[in-house]
MARTIRO-54778 format. One line per 5 residues: their letters; for each residue x, y, z of C-alpha. Coordinates in pm, whole numbers. Layout:
A) X,Y,Z | ... .
This chain:
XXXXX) 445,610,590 | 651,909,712 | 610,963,1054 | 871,1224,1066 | 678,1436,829 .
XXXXX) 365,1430,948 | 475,1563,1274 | 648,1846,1101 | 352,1899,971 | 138,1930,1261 .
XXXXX) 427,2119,1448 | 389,2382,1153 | 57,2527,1313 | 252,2557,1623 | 415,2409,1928 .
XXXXX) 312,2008,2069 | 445,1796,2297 | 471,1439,2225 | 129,1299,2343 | -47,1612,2175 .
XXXXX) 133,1521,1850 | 63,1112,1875 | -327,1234,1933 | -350,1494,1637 | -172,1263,1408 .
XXXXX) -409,986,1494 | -716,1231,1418 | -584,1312,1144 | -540,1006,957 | -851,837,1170 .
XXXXX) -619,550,1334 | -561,399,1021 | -170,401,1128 | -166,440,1526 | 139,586,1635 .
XXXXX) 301,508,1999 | 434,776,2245 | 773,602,2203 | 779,651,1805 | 715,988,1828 .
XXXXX) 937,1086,2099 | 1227,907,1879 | 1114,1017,1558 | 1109,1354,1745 | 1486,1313,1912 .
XXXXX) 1571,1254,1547 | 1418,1593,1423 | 1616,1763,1686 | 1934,1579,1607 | 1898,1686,1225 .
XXXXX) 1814,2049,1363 | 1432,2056,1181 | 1245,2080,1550 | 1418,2295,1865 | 1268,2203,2245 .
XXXXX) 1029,2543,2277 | 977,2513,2660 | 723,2383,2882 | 324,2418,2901 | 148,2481,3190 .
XXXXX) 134,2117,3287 | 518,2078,3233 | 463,1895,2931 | 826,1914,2697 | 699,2161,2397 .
XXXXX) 841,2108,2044 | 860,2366,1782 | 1000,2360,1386 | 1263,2494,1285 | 1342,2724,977 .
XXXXX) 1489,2396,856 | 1192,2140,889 | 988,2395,718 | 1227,2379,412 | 1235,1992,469 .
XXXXX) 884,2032,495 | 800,2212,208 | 1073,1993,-13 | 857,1646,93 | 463,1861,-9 .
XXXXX) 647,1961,-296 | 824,1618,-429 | 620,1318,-563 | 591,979,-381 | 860,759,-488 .
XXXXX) 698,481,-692 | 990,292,-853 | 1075,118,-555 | 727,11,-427 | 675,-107,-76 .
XXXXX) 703,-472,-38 | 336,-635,-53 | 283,-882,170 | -35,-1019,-76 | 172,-992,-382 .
XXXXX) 425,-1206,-204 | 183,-1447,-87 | 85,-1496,-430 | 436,-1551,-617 | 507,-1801,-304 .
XXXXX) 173,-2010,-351 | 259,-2044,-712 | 327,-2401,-757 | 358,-2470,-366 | 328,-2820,-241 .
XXXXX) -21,-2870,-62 | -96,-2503,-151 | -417,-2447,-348 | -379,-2091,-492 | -733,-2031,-580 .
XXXXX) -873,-2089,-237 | -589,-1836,-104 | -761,-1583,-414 | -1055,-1662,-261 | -1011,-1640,108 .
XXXXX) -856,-1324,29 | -1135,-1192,-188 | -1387,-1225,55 | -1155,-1052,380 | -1100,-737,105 .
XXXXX) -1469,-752,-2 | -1560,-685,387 | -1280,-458,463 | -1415,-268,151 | -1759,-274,299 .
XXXXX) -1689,-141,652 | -1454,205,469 | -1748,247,275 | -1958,263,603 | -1704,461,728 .
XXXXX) -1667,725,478 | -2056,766,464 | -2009,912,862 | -1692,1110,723 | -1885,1258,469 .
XXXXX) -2156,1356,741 | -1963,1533,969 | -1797,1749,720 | -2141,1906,592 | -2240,1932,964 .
XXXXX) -1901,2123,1004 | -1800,2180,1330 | -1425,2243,1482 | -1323,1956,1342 | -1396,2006,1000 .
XXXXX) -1015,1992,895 | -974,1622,1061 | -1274,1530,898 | -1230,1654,556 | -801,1436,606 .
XXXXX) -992,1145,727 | -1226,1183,402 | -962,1179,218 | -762,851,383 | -1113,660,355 .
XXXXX) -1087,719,11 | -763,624,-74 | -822,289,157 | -1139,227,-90 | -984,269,-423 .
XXXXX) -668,66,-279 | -923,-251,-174 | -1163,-232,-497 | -808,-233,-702 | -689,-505,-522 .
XXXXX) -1039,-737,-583 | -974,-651,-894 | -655,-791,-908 | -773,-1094,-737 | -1016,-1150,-1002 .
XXXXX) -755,-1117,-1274 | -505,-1337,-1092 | -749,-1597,-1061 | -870,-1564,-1448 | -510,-1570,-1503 .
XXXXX) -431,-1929,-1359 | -719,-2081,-1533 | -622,-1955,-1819 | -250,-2068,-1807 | -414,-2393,-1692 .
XXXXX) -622,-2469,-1980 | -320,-2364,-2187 | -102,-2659,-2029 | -361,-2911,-2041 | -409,-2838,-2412 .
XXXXX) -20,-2793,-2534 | 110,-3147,-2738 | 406,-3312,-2603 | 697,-3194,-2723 | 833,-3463,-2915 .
XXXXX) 1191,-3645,-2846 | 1527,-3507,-2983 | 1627,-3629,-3316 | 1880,-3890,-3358 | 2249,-3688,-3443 .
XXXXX) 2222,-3835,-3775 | 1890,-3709,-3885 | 1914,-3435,-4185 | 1676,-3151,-4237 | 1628,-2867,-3989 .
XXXXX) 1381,-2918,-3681 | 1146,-2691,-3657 | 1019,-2580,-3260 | 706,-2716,-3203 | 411,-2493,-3166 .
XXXXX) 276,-2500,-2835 | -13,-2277,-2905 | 13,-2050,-2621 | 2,-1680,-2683 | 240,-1607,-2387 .
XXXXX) 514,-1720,-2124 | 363,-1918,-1856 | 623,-1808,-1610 | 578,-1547,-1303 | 225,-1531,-1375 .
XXXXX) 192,-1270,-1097 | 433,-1071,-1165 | 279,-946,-1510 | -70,-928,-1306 | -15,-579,-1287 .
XXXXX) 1,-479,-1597 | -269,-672,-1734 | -487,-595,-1517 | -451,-214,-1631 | -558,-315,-1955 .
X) -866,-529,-1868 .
C-alpha cells in the first residue's frame, strides 16, 4: 500500500493537515487500511524532505497545513501513470502457511484448507453486505458521492481477491488428494542392479503425470486453467 501517494493525492485538491489527511484517506478507502496520525506525519516529513509537499501555513485552529509541490504532482502523475509492480508480489502470509504445512509434523493440511475456507467464505459474505450499502449511497448521491463511488471500488477488489482465494483453496485441496492417490498407487521402485548385471535398466514408470514437489507453488497456475 502506498501511503505516501495517497496523501499526495488527497493534497492535490488542496491543502490538509495531518489529522484531515489520516480522516480523508480513511473515507476514502472505507478503513480497510487505517492509517495513524504518526504514519502520516512521518510519511509527510518524508514528502517534505524529498521536496514533493512544502508546509502552506496554519488554519484557523492552528492546525500545520500541507500543500504539494510542483514535484509531487510529477511524482504523482508518474505513480497514476505506471502499472503496479507484479513481478515481485507481496509476501502472502496464506501462501506461506501453505508451503510450511506441507509435510509438517502433527500438521494436517486439509483442516488448515478448511479452517481457512470457511474464515474467507464469511469475510466474503460480510464485503458483499457491505458493497450492497456502497452501492446504495452512490444512487442516493449526496456530498459524498466521490468516497462512496472509491469505497465501491475497494469492496470490489476485496471480493474478487476472497472468491479467488476460495478458489484456490479448493484447488489446493483437490491438489493434495490428488498427489495422494498418486503415491499410494506408484510401485516400489525396485533395488539397484548388481554391478555385474548386463543390459540397460530402464526407469521405472511411476505413473504420475507430474512432479509431486512444491505442490503449492504451481497452485497458481493451475488454478488459472481450471
Amino acid at each position: 500500500m502506498s501511503i505516501r501517494h495517497g496523501l499526495l493525492a488527497l493534497l492535490e485538491r488542496g491543502p490538509r493537515y495531518g489529522s484531515q489527511l489520516r480522516t480523508e484517506f480513511e473515507s476514502r478507502t472505507g478503513s480497510t487500511w487505517p492509517l495513524n496520525v504518526g504514519q502520516v506525519y512521518t510519511t509527510l516529513n518524508r514528502l517534505e524532505r524529498d521536496g514533493m509537499v512544502a508546509q502552506g501555513g496554519e488554519d484557523e485552529a492552528g492546525h500545520t497545513l500541507y500543500a504539494i509541490t510542483d514535484s509531487g504532482r510529477v511524482e504523482l502523475r508518474t505513480w497514476f501513470e505506471k502499472p503496479v509492480d507484479r513481478t515481485s508480489p507481496a509476501r502472502d502470509e496464506l501462501a506461506i502457511k501453505l508451503a510450511m504445512a506441507v509435510g509438517a509434523p502433527s500438521v494436517d493440511i486439509r483442516d488448515v484448507i478448511q479452517s481457512q475456507r470457511r474464515h474467507t467464505v464469511r469475510a466474503m459474505q460480510d464485503y458483499t453486505r457491505l458493497k450492497a450499502q456502497a452501492l446504495l449511497a452512490v444512487e442516493s448521491g449526496g456530498a459524498r458521492e466521490r468516497d462512496d463511488v472509491a469505497w465501491l471500488l475497494v469492496l470490489e477488489q476485496l471480493i474478487f481477491q476472497t472468491e479467488a482465494e476460495a478458489r484456490w483453496l479448493d484447488h489446493c485441496e483437490s491438489r493434495l488428494i490428488r498427489l495422494s492417490a498418486t503415491a499410494r498407487s506408484a510401485p516400489d521402485v525396485p533395488d539397484a542392479p548388481d554391478a555385474g548385471a548386463s543390459g540397460p535398466v530402464s526407469a521405472p514408470d511411476t505413473g504420475a503425470s507430474e512432479p509431486v514437489s512444491a505442490p503449492v507453488a504451481q497452485s497458481g497456475a493451475d488454478g488459472a486453467r481450471s
